[in-house]
NUDRENFI-258426 format. One line per field, with one value per residue (C-alpha): residue in three letters; residue number from 1; x, y, z. Coordinates in Angstrom, 2 decimals. Layout:
N
code ALA ...
pos NUM ...
px X ...
py Y ...
pz Z ...
END
This chain:
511
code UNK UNK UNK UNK UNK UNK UNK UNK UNK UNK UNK UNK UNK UNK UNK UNK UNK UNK UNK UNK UNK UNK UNK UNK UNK UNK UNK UNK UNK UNK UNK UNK UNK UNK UNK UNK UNK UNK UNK UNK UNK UNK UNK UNK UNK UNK UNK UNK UNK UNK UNK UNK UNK UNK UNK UNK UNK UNK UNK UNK UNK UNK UNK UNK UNK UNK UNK UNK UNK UNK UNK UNK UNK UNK UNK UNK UNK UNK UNK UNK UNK UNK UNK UNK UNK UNK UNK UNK UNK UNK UNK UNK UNK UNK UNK UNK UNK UNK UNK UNK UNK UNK UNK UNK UNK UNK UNK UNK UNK UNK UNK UNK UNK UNK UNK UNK UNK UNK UNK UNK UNK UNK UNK UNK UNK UNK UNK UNK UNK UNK UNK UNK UNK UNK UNK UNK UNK UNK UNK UNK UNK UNK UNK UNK UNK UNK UNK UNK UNK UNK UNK UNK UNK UNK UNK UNK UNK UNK UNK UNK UNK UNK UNK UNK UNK UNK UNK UNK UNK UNK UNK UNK UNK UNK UNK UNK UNK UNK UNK UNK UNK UNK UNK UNK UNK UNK UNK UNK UNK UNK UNK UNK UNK UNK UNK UNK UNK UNK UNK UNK UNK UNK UNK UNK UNK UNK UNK UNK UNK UNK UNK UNK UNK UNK UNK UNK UNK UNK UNK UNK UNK UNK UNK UNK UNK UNK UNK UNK UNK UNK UNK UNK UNK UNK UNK UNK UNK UNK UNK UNK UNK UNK UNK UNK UNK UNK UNK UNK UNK UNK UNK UNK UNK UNK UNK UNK UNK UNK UNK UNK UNK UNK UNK UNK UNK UNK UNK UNK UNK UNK UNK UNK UNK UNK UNK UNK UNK UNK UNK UNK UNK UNK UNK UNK UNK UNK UNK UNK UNK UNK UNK UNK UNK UNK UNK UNK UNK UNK UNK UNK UNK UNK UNK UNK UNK UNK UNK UNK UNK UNK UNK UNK UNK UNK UNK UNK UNK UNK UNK UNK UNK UNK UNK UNK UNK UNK UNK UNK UNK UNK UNK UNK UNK UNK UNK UNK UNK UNK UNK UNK UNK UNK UNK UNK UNK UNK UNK UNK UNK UNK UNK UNK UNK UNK UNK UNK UNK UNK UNK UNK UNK UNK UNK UNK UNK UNK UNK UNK UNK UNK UNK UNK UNK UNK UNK UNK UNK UNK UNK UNK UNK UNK UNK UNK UNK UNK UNK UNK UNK UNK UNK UNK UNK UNK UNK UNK UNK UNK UNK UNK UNK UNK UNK UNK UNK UNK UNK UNK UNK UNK UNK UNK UNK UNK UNK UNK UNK UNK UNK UNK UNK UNK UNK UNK UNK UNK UNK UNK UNK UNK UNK UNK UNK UNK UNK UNK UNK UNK UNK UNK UNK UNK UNK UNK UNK UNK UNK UNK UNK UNK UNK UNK UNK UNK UNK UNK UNK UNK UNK UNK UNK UNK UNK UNK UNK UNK UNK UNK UNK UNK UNK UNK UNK UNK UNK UNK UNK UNK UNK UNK UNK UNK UNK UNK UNK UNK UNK UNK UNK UNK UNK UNK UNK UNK UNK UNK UNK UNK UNK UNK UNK UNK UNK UNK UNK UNK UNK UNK UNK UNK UNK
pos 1 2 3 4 5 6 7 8 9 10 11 12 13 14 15 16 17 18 19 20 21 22 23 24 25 26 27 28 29 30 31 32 33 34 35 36 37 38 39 40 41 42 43 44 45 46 47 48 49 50 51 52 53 54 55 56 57 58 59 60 61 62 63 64 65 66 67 68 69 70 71 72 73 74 75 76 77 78 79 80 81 82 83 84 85 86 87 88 89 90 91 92 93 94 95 96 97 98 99 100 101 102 103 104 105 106 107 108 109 110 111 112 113 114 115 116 117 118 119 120 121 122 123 124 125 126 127 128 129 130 131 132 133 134 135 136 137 138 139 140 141 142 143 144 145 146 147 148 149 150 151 152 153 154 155 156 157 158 159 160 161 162 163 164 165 166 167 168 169 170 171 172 173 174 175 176 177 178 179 180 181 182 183 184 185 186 187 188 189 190 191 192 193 194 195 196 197 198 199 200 201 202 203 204 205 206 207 208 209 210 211 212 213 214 215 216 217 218 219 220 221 222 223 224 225 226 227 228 229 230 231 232 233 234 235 236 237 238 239 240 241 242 243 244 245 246 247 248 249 250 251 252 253 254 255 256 257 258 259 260 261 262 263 264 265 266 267 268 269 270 271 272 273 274 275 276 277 278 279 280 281 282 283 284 285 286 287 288 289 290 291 292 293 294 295 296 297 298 299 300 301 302 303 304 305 306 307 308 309 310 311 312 313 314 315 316 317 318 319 320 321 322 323 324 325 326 327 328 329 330 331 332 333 334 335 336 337 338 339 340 341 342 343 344 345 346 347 348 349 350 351 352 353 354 355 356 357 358 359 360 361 362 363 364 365 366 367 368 369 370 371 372 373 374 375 376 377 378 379 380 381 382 383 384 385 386 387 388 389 390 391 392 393 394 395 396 397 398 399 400 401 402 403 404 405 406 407 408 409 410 411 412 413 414 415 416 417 418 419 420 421 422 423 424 425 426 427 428 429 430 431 432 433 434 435 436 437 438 439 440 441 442 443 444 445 446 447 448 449 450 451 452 453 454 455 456 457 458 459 460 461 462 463 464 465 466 467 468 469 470 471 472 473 474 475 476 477 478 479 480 481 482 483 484 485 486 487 488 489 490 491 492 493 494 495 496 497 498 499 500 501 502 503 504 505 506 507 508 509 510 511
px 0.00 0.89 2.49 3.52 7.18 8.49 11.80 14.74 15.36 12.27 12.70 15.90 14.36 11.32 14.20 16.12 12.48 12.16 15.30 15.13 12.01 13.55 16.58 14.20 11.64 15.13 16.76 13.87 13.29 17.24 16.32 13.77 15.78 19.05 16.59 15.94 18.94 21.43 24.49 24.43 25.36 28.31 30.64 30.03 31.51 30.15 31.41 30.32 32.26 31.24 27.84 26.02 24.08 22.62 23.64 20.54 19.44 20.36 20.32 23.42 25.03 23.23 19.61 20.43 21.31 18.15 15.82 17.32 17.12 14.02 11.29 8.71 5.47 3.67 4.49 7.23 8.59 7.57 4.26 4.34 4.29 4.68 7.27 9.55 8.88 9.88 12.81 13.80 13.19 14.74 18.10 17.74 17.79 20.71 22.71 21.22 23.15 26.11 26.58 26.13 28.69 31.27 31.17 29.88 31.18 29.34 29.21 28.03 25.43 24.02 23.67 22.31 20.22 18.89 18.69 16.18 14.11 13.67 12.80 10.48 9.05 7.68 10.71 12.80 10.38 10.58 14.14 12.67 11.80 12.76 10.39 8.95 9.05 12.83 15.13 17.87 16.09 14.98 18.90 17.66 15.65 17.55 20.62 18.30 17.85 21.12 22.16 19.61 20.52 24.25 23.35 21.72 24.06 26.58 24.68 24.06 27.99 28.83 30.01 28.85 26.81 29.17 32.04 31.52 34.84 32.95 29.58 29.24 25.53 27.66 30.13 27.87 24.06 24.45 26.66 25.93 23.30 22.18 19.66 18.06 17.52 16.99 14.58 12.16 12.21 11.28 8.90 7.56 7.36 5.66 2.97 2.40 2.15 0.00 -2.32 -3.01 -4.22 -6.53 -8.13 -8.82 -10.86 -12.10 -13.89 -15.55 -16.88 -18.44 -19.75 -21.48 -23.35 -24.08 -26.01 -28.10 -29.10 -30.20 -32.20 -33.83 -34.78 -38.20 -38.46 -39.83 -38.97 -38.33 -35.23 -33.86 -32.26 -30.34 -32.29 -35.68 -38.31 -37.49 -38.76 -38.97 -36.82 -35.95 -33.64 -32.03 -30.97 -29.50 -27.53 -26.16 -25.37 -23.54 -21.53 -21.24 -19.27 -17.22 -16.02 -15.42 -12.57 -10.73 -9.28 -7.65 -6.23 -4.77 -3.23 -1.75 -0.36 1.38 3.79 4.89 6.57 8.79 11.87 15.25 17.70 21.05 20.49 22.39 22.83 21.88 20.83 24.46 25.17 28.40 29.50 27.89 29.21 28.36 25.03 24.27 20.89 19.80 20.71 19.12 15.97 15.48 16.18 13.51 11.18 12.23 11.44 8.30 6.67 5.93 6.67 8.93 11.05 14.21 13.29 14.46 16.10 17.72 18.66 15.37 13.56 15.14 14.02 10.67 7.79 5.20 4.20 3.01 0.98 -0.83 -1.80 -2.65 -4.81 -6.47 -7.13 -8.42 -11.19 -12.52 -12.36 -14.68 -16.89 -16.94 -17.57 -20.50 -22.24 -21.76 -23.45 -26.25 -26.52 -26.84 -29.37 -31.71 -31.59 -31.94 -35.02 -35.83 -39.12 -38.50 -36.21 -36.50 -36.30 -35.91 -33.53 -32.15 -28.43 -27.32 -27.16 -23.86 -23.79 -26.08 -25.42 -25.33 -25.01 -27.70 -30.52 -31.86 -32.91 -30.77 -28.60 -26.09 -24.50 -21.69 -19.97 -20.73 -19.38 -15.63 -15.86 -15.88 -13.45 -11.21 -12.05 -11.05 -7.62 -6.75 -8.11 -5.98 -2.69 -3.38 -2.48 1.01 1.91 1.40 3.29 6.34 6.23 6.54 9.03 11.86 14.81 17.67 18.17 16.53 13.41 14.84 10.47 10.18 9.41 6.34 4.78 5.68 4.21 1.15 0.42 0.81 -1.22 -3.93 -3.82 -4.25 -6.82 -9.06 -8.94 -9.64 -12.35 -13.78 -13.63 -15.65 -18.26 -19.51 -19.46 -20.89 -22.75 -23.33 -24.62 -26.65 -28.73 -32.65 -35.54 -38.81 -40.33 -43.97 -42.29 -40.71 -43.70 -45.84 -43.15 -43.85 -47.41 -47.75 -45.14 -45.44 -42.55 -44.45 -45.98 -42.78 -44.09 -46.89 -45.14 -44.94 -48.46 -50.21 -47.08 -44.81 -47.62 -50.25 -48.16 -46.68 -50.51 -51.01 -47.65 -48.87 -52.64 -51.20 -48.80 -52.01 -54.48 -52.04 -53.91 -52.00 -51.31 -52.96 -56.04 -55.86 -55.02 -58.45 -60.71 -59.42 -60.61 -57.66 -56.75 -58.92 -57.90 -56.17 -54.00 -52.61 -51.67 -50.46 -48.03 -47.21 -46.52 -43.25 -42.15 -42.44 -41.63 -37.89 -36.62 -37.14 -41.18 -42.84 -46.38 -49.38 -51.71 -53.40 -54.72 -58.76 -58.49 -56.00 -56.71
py 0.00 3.58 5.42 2.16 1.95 -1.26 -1.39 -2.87 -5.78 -6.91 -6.33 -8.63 -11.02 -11.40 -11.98 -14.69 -16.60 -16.24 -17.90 -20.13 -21.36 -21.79 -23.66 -25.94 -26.38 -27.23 -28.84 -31.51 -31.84 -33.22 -35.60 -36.93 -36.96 -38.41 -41.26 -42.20 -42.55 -45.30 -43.67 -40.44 -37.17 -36.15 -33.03 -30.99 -27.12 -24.07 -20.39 -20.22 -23.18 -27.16 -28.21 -31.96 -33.05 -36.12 -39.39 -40.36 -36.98 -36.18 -33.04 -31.07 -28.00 -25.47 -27.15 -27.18 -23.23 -22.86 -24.88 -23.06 -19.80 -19.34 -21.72 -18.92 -21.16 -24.20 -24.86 -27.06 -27.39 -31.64 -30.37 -29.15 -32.29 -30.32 -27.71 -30.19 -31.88 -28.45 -28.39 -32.03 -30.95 -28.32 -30.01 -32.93 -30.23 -28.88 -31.80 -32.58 -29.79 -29.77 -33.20 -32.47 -29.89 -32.14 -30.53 -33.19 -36.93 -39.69 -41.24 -37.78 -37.04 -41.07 -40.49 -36.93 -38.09 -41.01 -38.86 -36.21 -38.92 -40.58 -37.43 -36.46 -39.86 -38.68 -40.72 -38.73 -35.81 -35.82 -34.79 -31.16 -29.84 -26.03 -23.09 -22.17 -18.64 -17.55 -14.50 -15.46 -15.14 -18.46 -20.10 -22.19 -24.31 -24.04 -25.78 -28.11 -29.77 -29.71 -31.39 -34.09 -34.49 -34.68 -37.10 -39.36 -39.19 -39.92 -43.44 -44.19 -43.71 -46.24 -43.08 -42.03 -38.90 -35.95 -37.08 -34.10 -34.42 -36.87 -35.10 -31.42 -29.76 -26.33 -27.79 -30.24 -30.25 -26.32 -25.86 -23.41 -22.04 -19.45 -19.20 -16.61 -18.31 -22.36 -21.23 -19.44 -21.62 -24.40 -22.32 -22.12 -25.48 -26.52 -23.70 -25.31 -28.56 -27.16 -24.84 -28.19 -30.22 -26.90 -26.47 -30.37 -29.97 -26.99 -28.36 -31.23 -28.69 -26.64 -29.78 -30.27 -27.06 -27.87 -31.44 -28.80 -26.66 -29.71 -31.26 -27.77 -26.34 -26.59 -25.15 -21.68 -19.43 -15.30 -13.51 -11.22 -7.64 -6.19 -8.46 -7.46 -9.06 -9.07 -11.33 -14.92 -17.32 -20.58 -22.67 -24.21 -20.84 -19.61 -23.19 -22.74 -19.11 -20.61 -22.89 -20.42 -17.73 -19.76 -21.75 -18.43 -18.15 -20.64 -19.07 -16.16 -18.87 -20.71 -17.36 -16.26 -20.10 -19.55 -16.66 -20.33 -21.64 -18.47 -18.97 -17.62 -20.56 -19.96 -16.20 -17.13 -14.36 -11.20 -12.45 -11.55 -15.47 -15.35 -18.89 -20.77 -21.21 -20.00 -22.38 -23.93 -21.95 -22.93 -26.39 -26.25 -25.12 -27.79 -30.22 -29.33 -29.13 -32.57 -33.66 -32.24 -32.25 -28.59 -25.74 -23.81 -21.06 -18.78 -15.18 -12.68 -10.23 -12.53 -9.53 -7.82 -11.04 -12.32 -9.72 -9.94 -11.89 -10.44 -14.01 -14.90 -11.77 -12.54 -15.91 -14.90 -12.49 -15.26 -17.26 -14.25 -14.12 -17.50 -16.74 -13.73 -15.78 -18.52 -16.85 -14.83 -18.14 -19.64 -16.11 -16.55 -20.75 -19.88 -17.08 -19.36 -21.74 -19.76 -20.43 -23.10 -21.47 -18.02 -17.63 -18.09 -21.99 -22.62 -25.00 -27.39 -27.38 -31.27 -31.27 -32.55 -31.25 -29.64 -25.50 -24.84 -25.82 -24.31 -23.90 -27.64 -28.14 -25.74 -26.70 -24.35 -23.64 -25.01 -25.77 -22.55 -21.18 -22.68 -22.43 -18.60 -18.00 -20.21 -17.31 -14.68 -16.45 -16.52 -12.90 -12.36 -13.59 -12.05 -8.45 -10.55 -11.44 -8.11 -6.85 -8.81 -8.74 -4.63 -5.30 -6.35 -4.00 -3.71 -7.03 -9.67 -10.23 -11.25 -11.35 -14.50 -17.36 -15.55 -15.14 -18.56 -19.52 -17.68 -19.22 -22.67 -22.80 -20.79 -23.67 -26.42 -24.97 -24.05 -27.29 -28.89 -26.75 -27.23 -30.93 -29.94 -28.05 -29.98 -33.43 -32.43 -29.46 -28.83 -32.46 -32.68 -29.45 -30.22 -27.87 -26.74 -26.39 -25.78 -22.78 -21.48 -21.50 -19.62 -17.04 -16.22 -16.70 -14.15 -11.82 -8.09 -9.10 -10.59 -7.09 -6.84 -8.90 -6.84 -4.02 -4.87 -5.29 -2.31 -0.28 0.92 3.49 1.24 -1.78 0.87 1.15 -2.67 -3.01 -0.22 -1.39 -5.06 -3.58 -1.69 -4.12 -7.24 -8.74 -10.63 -8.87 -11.42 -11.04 -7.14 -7.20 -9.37 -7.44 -4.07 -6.39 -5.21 -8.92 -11.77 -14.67 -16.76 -13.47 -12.83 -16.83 -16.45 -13.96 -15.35 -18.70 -19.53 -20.39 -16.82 -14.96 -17.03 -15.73 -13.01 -13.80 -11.88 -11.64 -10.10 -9.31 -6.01 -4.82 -4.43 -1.47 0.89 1.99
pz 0.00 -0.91 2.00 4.07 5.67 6.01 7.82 6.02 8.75 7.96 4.03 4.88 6.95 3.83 1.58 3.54 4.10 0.12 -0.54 2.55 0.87 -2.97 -1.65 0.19 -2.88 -5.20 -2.60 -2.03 -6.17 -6.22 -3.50 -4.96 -8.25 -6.00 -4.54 -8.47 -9.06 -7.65 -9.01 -7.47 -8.96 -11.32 -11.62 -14.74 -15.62 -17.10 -16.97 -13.63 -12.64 -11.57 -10.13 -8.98 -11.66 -10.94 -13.18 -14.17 -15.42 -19.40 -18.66 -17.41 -15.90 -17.94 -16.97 -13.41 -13.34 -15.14 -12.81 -9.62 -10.87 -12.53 -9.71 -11.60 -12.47 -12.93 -16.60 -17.22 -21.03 -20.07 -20.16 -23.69 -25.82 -28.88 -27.89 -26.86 -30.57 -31.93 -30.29 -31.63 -35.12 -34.89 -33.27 -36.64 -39.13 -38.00 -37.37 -41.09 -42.67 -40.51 -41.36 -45.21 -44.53 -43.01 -39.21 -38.03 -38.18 -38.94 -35.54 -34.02 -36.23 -36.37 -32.64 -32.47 -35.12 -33.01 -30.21 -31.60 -33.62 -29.59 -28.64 -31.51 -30.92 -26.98 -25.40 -22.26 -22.29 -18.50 -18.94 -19.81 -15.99 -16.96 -16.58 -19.86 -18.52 -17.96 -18.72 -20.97 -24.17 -23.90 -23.35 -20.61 -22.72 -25.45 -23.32 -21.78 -25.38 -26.04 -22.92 -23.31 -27.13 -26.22 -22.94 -25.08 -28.20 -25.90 -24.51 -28.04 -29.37 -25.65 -23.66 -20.44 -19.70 -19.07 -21.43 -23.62 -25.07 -27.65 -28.48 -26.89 -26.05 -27.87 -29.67 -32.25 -30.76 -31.07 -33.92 -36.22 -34.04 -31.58 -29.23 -31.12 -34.26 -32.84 -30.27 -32.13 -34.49 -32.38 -31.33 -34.83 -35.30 -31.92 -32.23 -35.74 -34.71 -32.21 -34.78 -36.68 -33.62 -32.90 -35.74 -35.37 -32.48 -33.06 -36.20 -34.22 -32.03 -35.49 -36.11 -32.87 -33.71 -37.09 -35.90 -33.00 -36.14 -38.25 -35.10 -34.24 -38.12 -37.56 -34.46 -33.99 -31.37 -31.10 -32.54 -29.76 -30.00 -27.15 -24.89 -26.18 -28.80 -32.27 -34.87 -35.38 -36.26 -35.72 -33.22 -36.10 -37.11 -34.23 -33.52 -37.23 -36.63 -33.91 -36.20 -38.88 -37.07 -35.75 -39.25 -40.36 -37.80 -39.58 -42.52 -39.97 -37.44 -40.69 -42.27 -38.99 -38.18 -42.39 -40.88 -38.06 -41.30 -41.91 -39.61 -38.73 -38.87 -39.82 -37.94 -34.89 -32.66 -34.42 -38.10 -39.61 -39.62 -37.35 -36.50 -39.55 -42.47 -46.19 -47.56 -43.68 -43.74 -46.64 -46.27 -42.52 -43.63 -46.56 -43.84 -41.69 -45.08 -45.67 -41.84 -41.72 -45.14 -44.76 -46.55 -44.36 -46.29 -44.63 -43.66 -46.24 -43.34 -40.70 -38.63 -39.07 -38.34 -35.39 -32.67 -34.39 -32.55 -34.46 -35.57 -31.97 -32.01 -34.96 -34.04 -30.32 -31.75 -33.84 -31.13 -29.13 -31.89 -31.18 -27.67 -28.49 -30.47 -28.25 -24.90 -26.74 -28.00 -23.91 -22.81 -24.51 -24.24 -20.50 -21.06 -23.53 -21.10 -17.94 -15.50 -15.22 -14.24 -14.25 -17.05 -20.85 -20.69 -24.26 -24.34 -21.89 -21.08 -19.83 -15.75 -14.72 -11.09 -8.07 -8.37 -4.29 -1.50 0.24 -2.45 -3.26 -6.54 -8.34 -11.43 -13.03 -16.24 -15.07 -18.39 -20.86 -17.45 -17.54 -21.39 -21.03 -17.94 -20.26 -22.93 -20.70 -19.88 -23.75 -23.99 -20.95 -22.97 -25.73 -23.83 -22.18 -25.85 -27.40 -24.81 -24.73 -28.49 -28.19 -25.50 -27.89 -27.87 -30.78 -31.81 -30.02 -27.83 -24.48 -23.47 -25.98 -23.60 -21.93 -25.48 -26.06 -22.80 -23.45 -27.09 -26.25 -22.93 -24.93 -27.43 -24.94 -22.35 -25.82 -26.75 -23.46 -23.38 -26.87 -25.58 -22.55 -23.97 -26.96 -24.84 -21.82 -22.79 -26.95 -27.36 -24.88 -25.35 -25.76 -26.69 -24.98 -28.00 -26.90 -24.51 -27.87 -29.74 -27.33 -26.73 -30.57 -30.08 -27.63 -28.44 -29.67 -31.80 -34.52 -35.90 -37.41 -39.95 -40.64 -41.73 -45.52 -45.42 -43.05 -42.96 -39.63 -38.30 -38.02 -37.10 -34.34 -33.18 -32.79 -30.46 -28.50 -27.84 -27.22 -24.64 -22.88 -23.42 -22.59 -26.01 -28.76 -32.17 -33.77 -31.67 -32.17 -35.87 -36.18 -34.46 -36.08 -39.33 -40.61 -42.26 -42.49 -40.20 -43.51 -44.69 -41.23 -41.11 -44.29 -43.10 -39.94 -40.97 -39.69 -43.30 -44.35 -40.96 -40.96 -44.67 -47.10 -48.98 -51.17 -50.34 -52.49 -49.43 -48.79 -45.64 -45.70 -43.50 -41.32 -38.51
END
C-alpha cells in the first residue's frame, strides 16, 4: 500500500524466508531426483564453474542453473508435448546440414540423429523440468535440449553422460546455431504442430453445432435484439449461426499459423550469420522441409527477423477471436436456457452437477461457465503477448518465452475446453419447444411482420394497444378487421416470418 514503511530488517528477513524457501523447494526436487537414481550425482563445468548433476538426469550444468534460478510457475517445457517436438526438429535439421557440410562426423550425427528422432518420438520428455518462462532469451531451454541431445548421443555412441569431449551440447548439438535463431524456431514449429491439432478440435466442435441446427430447423422461437423481442426465427438458425461464425474463424487462425513456417535458422545471434558457415541456412531449412513435409522457407532479413515476434501476435490475436466468439455463443446458451421457471427456458443445457449448496434443486450452467473464464484467460494472454512482443529492444526479444508460454497454454486450455463443452454441454442441449412456440405466439414481436403489409404506423398502433391491453397482435389485428384470419396466417406462418417472402396481401383497412 501507498504510503507504508516497512523497515529494512524486515525487508531482509522477507528476503532470507524467500530464498530459505527456494533452496528448500530445489533442494527436495534433487532428492527426490538423488533417490531415483542409484548412481548419485556427477561433476560438470560451465562459466560459472562445476555443479552436482545427478547421473541419471540427461540433462546437465546449464539445466540445473536454469531450474534453480528461474522456480517462476507451474508450466514445465515436459508439459508441452509439442514444444519439446519443436525443439527435436529443430536439433535434426541442423545436425542434417552440418553433417552435409562435413562438421559433423558420422558417428556424431548417427547419434544426435537417433537422439532427436527418440525425442520427436515422446521418449525422455521428463528430462525437460525447466520453466517455460525464464530471462535469458529463452537459453535455458535451449541448453536443456542440447544437454539431453548430447546425454543421449553420448549413450548411443557407448560413452557415459558428461564425457563431452565426444559429443558437446555447444560444440555439435548447437553448432551453427544461436539461441536466437533455434529457439524461435522451435517455437515455430511446436505452435504449428500445435495450430493443426486446434483447428482439429475446433472443427468437431463446429460440427457439434451444425447437428443442434439440423435437429432444431423446424423449431420456432423469437429472434432477440439487445435483450428485447425481435422477430422470429428458428432454433435451427440460431444453432447454425452458432456454427457459422465460428467456421469463419478458420481461414484467420490458418493465415496467422502460415507466418509459423517463416523462420530464422542460420540467424544465430543477431541475423548476420556469425559462427555458420556459407550455404548452412539454406541447407538447414530444406532439412527441416524434408522432416516435416511442410513448406517452411528462410526469412528474407535474418537480422530484421530475429528480434521480431510479431508471428506470436498474430496468431494470439487469432485465437483471441474465437475466444470472443466462443464466450459470446456460452453467454447466450446460458441465457436461452436460464429459469428453469422463471427464465427463458428454451432449451435445456445437460445437468452434470447440483449449483449450491444451500438452495436444493438448483442446477447451473456449469460448463458454458468454464468455457468462457477459459475465454477470458486466452483474452488475458493475448495483452502478455502483445506486450512482450513490443518489448523487444535492438536485436533480439529477451520477453520470448512468456509469449511462447502464453500461445501454447492458450492452445491447450481451448482445446480442453472445446472438448468440454460440446461433450458435456453442446450435445446434450434439448428444446422446450412448446415454450418457444408460445413465446412467438404471444409476443409483440411478430408485428414486425406486418409491416410490408399495413405499414410501420399502423403496425406501431397494434404493439402499443397489445402492450395496454395485454392482447396478442394477432387477436388485435383481427378485431381491427384489418386482415382476415387466412392473410394474417399467411403472413405469420413460420415459413415466411424465418426468410425473405414476397407476399401479395393487402390490408382491408387501417386503422
Amino acid at each position: 500500500m501507498a504510503g507504508v514503511h516497512i523497515p529494512s530488517v524486515a525487508l531482509g528477513r522477507l528476503a532470507h524466508i524467500f530464498l530459505f524457501e527456494k533452496i528448500i523447494t530445489i533442494t527436495i526436487k534433487l532428492s527426490n531426483v538423488k533417490n531415483n537414481c542409484q548412481n548419485g550425482f556427477r561433476v560438470e563445468s560451465d562459466l560459472l564453474g562445476t555443479k552436482e548433476v545427478p547421473e541419471c538426469a540427461l540433462y546437465g550444468v546449464q539445466t540445473l542453473r536454469g531450474m534453480e534460478n528461474f522456480e517462476i510457475s507451474k508450466f514445465r517445457l515436459c508439459d508441452y508435448p509439442l514444444f519439446i517436438k519443436g525443439l527435436a526438429i529443430t536439433k535434426l535439421g541442423a545436425a542434417m546440414a552440418n553433417h552435409e557440410m562435413g562438421l559433423l562426423t558420422d558417428e556424431q550425427y548417427e547419434a544426435i540423429a537417433q537422439a532427436c528422432r527418440e525425442i520427436m518420438e515422446g521418449k525422455h520428455h521428463d528430462q525437460f523440468p525447466v520453466d517455460l518462462i525464464q530471462g535469458g532469451a529463452g537459453t535455458t531451454t535451449n541448453m536443456n535440449a542440447n544437454e539431453v541431445i548430447a546425454n543421449r548421443a553420448l549413450e548411443i555412441m557407448g560413452h557415459k553422460r558428461g564425457e563431452y569431449e565426444y559429443c558437446s551440447p555447444n560444440d555439435h548439438v548447437n553448432r551453427s546455431q544461436s539461441t536466437n535463431d533455434a529457439y524461435p524456431t522451435a517455437i515455430h514449429i511446436g505452435m504449428y504442430f500445435s495450430h493443426l491439432r486446434f483447428v482439429e478440435h475446433y472443427k468437431v466442435l463446429i460440427e457439434a453445432f451444425r447437428k443442434k441446427g439440423e435437429e432444431f430447423k423446424s423449431i420456432v422461437k423469437m429472434g432477440r435484439t439487445q435483450l428485447e423481442d425481435a422477430v422470429p426465427m428458428t432454433l435451427g438458425q440460431t444453432f447454425n449461426g452458432f456454427a457459422s461464425i465460428l467456421a469463419d474463424e478458420i481461414k484467420h487462425l490458418e493465415e496467422a499459423a502460415a507466418d509459423f513456417l517463416t523462420v530464422n535458422m542460420g540467424a544465430t545471434a543477431i541475423g548476420t550469420g556469425i559462427c555458420a558457415e556459407p550455404g548452412y541456412a539454406e541447407k538447414c531449412v530444406e532439412a527441416l522441409r524434408k522432416i516435416t513435409g511442410w513448406d517452411i522457407c528462410l526469412a528474407e532479413d535474418l537480422v530484421g527477423v530475429t528480434p521480431d515476434t510479431s508471428c506470436m501476435v498474430g496468431y494470439s490475436s487469432a485465437l483471441k477471436r474465437v475466444a470472443t466468439k466462443v464466450s459470446k455463443i456460452c453467454n447466450d446458451l446460458r441465457l436461452l436456457a436460464s429459469g428453469p421457471r422463471c427464465g427463458l427456458g428454451e432449451i435445456n443445457l445437460p445437468p452434470m452437477q447440483p449449483g449450491s449448496s444451500i438452495m436444493p434443486g438448483k442446477v447451473n450452467p456449469v460448463i458454458p461457465e468454464v468455457m468462457s473464464q477459459i475465454c477470458y484467460k486466452v483474452m488475458g494472454n493475448d495483452v502478455c503477448v502483445t506486450m512482450a512482443s513490443e518489448a523487444a529492444q535492438m536485436e533480439l526479444n529477451a520477453m520470448e518465452p512468456v509469449t511462447a508460454q502464453c500461445d501454447f497454454e492458450s492452445v491447450e486450455i481451448m482445446i480442453n475446453g472445446f472438448e468440454t463443452l460440446r461433450i458435456r454441454c453442446i450435445e446434450g442441449i434439448t428444446a422446450n419447444e412448446e415454450k418457444c412456440r408460445s413465446y412467438v405466439h404471444n409476443s409483440i414481436g411478430v408485428v414486425t411482420a406486418l409491416n410490408p403489409v399495413i405499414g410501420y404506423k399502423n403496425s406501431t398502433k397494434i404493439a402499443k394497444e397489445a402492450l395496454e391491453t395485454g392482447k396478442s397482435v394477432y387477436q388485435l389485428v383481427l378485431d381491427h378487421g384489418i386482415l382476415s384470419q387466412e392473410e394474417l396466417d399467411t403472413i405469420l406462418a413460420p415459413e415466411n416470418m424465418i426468410k425473405p417472402v414476397k407476399l401479395d396481401i393487402k390490408p382491408r383497412k387501417l386503422l
